[in-house]
C-alpha positions as CSV (number, residue, x, y, z in Angstrom):
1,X,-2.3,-19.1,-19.3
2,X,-1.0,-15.5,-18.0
3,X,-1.0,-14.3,-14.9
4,X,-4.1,-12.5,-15.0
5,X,-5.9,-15.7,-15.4
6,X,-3.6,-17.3,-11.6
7,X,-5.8,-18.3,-8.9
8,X,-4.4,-16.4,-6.0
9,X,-5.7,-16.1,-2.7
10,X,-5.6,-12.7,-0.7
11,X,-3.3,-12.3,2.3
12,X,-6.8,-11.2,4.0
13,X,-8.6,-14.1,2.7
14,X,-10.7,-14.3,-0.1
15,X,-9.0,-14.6,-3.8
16,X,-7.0,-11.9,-5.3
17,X,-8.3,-11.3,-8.4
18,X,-5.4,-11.0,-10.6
19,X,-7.5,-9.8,-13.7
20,X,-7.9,-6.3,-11.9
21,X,-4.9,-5.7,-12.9
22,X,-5.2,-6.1,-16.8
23,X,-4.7,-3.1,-18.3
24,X,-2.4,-1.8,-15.5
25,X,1.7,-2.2,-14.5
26,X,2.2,-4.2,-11.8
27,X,5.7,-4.9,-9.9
28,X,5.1,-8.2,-8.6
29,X,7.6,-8.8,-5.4
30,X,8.3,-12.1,-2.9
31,X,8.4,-10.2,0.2
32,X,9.3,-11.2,3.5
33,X,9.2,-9.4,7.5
34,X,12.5,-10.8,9.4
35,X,15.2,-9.9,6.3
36,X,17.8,-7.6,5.8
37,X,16.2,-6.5,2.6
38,X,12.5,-6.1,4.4
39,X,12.9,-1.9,4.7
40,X,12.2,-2.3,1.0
41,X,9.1,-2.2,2.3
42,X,9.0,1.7,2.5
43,X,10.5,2.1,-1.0
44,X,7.6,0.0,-2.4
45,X,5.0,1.8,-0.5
46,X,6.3,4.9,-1.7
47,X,6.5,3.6,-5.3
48,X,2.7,2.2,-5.1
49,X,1.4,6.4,-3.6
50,X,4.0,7.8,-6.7
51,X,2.0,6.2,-9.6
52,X,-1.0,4.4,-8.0
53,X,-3.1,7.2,-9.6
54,X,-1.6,6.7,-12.9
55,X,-2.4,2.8,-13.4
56,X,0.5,1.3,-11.4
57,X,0.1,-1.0,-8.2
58,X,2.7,-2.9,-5.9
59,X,1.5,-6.5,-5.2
60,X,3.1,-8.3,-2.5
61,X,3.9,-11.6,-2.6
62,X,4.6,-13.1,1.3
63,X,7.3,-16.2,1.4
64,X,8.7,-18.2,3.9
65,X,11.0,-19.9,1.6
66,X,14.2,-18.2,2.4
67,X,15.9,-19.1,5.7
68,X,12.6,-18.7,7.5
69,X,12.0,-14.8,7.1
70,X,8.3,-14.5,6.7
71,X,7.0,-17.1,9.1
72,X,4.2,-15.6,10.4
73,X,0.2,-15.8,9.6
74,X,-1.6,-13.8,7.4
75,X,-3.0,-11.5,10.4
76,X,1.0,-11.2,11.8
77,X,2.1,-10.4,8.4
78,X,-0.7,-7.4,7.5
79,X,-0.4,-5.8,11.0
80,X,3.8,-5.7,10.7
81,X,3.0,-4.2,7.2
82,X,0.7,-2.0,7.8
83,X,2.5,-0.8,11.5
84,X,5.9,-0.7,10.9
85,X,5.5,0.4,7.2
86,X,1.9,1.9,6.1
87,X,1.6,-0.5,3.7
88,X,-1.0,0.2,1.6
89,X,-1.0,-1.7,-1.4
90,X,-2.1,-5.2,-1.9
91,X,-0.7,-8.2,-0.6
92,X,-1.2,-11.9,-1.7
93,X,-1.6,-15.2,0.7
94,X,1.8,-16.7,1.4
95,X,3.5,-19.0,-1.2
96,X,6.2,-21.2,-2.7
97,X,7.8,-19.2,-5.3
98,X,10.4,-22.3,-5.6
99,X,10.5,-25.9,-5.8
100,X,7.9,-28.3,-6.5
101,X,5.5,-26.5,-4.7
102,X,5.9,-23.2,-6.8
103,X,2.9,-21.3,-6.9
104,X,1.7,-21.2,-10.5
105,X,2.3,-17.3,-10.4
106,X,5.9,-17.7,-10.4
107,X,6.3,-20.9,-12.6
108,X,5.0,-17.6,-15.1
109,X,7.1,-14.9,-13.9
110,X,10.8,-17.1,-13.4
111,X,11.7,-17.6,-17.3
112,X,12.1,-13.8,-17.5
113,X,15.7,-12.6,-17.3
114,X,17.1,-9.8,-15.1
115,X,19.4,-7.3,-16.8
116,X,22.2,-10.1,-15.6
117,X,20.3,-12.9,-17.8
118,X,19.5,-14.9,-14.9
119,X,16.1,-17.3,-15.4
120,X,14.9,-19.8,-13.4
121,X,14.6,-19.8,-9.5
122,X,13.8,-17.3,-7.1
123,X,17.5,-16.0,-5.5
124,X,15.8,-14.4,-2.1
125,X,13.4,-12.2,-1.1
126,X,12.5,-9.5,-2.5
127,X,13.0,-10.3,-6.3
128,X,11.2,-8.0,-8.3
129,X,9.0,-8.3,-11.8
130,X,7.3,-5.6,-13.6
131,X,4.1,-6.7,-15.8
132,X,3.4,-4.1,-18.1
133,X,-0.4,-3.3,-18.7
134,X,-0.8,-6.3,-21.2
135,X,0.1,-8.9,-19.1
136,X,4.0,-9.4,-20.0
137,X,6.8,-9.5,-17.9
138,X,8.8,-5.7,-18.7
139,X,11.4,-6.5,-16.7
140,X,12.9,-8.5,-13.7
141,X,15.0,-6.9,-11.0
142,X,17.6,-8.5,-8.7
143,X,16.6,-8.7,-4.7
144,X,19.1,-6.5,-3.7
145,X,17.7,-3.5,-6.6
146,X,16.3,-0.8,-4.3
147,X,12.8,0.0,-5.6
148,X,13.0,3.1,-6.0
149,X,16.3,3.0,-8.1
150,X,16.4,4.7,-11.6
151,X,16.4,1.9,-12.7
152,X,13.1,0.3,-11.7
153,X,11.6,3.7,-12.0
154,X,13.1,4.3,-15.2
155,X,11.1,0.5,-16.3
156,X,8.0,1.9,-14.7
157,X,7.7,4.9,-16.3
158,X,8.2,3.1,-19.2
159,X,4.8,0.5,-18.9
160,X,2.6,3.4,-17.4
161,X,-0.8,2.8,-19.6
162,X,-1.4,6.6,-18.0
């Protein structure tokens, strides 16, 4: 399987066709409204505007997982996004990205190591993956990488198919 071919719903309803995005970069992120890392949110919006036109999308990924921090419903979630931070890019139903329960889009993303070499499990909101236009995970970024960093700009740049 790759994650083009993950059933996803769409925080709107509806499934999110993951296949869209074949052929395009993609930075993946578990996002959340009540945490310290949420004005992210504005970093990723401006990152999605920066290269949207060049083959590049933000997907967000809403989870509840960590200390409570996203626990509202899919209509709470998209009005606090789109109100507080214009979001504009697409946004996924709320999942698991840990545990038993692990949405099957994560159980593809986690083996991929950050710059640190950590694998595995989810460490809080707002981790970060960048899929490069085939479909691979470029590169995984800590919660606490600022998204518009050199860094994650730097990787972008790098997986632009345009």
């Amino acid at each position: 399987m790759t994650v083009y071919e993950v059933e996803i719903g769409a925080l709107q309803g509806g499934p999110a066709d993951l296949g869209q995005y074949r052929g395009k970069a993609a930075l993946i992120v578990n996002v959340a409204s009540k945490c310290g890392l949420t004005p992210q949110y504005a970093a990723l919006e401006r990152l999605h505007e920066q290269y949207s036109g060049r083959g590049f999308t933000v997907l967000g990924v809403p989870c509840n997982q960590f200390m409570g921090q996203e626990p509202g419903s899919a209509e709470e979630i998209a009005e606090f996004c789109s109100a507080t931070y214009g979001v504009t890019f697409p946004m996924t139903e709320k999942v698991d990205v840990n545990g038993d329960d692990r949405h099957p889009l994560y159980t593809e993303l986690v083996p991929t190591p950050d710059a640190e070499g950590h694998t595995g499990d989810i460490r809080w909101n707002f981790e970060k993956f960048l899929l490069a236009p085939d479909g691979t995970v470029a590169a995984r970024f800590a919660p606490q990488t600022e998204p518009d960093s050199d860094e994650v700009q730097a990787a972008i740049e790098r997986v632009l198919p345009a």
